[in-house]
N, C-alpha and C positions, 0 to 999 in steps of 0.2 A: 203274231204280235197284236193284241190288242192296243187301238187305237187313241182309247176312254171316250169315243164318242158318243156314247151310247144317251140318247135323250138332247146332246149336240143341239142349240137350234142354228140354220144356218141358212143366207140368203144368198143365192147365185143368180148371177142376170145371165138372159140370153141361153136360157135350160132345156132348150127343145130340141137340138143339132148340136152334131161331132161332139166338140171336147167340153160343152156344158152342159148337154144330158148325159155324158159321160159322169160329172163330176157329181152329178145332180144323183145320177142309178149309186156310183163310191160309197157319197156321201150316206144315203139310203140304207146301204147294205152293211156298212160301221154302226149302223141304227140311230144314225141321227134323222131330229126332225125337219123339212127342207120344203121353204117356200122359193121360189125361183120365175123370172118374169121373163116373158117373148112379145111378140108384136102376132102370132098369127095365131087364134083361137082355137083353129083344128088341130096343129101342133099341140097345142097349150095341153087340148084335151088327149090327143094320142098320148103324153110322155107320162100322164096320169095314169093313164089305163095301163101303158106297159111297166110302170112304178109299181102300181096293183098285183101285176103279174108277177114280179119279183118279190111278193109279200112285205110291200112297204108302201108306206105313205109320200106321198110328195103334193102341195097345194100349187096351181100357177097364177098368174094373174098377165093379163094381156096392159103391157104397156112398152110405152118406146122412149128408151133410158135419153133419148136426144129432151126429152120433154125433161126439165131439169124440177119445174115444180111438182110433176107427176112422180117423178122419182125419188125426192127427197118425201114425199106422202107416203109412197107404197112401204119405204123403210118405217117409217114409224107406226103405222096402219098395220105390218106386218110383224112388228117388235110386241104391238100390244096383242097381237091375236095368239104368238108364239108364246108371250110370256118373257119375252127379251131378247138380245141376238148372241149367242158366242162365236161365229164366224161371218162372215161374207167375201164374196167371191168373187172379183169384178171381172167379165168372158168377156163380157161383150165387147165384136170389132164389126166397124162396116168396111171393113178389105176394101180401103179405097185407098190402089196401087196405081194408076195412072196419077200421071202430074200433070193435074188440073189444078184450078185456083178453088173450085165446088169442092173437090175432094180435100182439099187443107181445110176448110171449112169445115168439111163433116168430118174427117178424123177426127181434127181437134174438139168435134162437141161429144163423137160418137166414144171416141177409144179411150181419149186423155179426161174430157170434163166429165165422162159417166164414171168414170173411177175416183176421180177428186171425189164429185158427188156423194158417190154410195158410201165413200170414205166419212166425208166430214158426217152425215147425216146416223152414219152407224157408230161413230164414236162414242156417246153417252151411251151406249146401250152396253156397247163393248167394254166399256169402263165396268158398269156395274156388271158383268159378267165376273172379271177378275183372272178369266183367261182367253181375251179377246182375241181375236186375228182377222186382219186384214191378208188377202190374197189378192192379185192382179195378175190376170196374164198376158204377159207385152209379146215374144218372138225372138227367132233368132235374127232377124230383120233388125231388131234393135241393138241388137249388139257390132255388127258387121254391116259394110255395104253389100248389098246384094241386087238383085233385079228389083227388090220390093222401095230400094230407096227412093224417096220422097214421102209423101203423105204418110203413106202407111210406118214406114221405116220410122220417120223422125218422130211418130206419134209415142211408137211404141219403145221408144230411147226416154223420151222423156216418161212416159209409164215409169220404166225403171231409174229416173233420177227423181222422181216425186216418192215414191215407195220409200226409196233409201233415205230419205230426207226424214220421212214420217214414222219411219224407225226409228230412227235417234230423238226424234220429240217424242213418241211415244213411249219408248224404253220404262220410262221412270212411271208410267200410269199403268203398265202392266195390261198392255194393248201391244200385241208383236204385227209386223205388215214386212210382206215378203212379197218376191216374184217370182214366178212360172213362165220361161221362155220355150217352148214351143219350138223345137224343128220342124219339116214338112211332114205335115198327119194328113193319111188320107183316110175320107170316110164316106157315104153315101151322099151326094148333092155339095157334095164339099168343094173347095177350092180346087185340090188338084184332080179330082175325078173331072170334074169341067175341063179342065184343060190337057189332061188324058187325049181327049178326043179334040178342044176346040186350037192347044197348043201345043200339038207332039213336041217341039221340039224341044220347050220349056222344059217342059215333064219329063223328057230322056235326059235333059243337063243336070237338071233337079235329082233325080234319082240315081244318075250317075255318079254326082258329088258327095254321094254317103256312100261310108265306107263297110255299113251293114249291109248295103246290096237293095235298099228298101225305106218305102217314109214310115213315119211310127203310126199308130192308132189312137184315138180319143183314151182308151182306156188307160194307155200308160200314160199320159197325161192327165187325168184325172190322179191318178194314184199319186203324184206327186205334187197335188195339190192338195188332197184331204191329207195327208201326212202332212205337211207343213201349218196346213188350218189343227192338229191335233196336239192333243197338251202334253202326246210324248214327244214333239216337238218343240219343248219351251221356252227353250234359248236358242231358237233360230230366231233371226231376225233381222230385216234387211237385207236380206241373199237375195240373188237374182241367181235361179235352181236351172239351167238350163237342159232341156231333154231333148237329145236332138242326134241322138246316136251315131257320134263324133263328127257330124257334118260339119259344124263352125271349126274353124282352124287356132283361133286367136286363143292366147293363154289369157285367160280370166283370173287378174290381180285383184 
């Protein structure tokens, strides 16, 4: 299936690791064009170079989406280098699953305000696209209690009650905004490779409670994000798409 995203321009935060160089390589290889921001410059520059390897282009730029004026810059800084945006992508999460009072802090600047953000700042540009999308990715954590409730959990519940909101005012301006929830992906320096070894026991409930035997990969999450960011996609809208290979139990009304 052809995607139509061929020439796509598209922003994804947090492009260097698991499921946002994932989405970042996706995006790439539909042959869209793909600026995508991190916080650590060696990464920045490895995801480059293996983008290169894959015969495609990807730009990065070092910043940290907590910086709210930093981040509303890069989107427009980035719109004028690109020539405008037809998707963006909002990854980025600081996995902060203990219940602390710091970590309700930085959820809420990291996971929930860097999506508002990238949101409201990318809207004009989306507008004049004509086939704009909005993508966020919240978890299956947001959907269900699980071990991750609190900071992380509630952040990412709200992710998907702001999306759904921004669908319905968007609708009518021909800007779609969807969500990607995320079962347990495992992938190199990732969450659950860490606790592989620092929390067997987590990691054996964790992996036990799917009924495929196994957690999923960056790649099939990605895949289900550049399809929904894609204009064969064009009356989605508002979904909260969960891939999670029937781990959650609840019927999703």
């Amino acid at each position: 299936m052809d995607l139509q995203l061929t020439g796509a321009r598209v922003l994804v935060t947090g492009g260097t690791r698991g499921i946002g160089r994932a989405i970042v390589e996706a995006f790439v290889d539909e042959g869209a064009v793909v600026e995508f921001c991190a916080r650590d410059a060696a990464e920045i520059e490895a995801t480059e170079a293996a983008v290169a390897e894959r015969g495609g282009k990807a730009t990065g730029v070092r910043l940290d989406v907590r910086d709210g004026r930093a981040l509303t810059g890069w989107v427009g800084d980035a719109a004028g280098r690109l020539g405008g945006l037809d998707a963006v992508v909002a990854n980025v999460s600081a996995i902060a699953v203990p219940d602390t009072e710091e970590n309700w802090y930085t959820g809420f600047e990291v996971d929930l305000m860097h999506t508002v953000r990238l949101a409201k700042a990318a809207l004009p540009h989306l507008e004049a696209s004509g086939r704009g999308s909005i993508v966020a990715i919240s978890s299956v954590s947001g959907r269900e209690a699980d071990f991750a409730s609190g900071p992380y959990g509630t952040m990412k519940t709200a992710i998907v009650g702001y999306v759904s909101g921004l669908a319905l005012q968007l609708a009518g301006r021909g800007v779609r905004a969807n969500v990607v929830s995320p079962g347990n992906t495992y992938f190199d320096d990732g969450f659950w490779q860490g606790a592989e070894t620092a929390m067997p026991d987590l990691y054996g409930t964790a992996l036990g409670l799917n009924p495929t035997g196994r957690m999923g990969t960056p790649q099939e999450m990605a895949r289900a994000v550049v399809f929904l960011s894609s204009p064969v996609s064009s009356f989605t809208t508002g979904t909260n798409l969960v891939v999670d290979g029937a781990l959650t139990r609840g019927i999703q009304l």
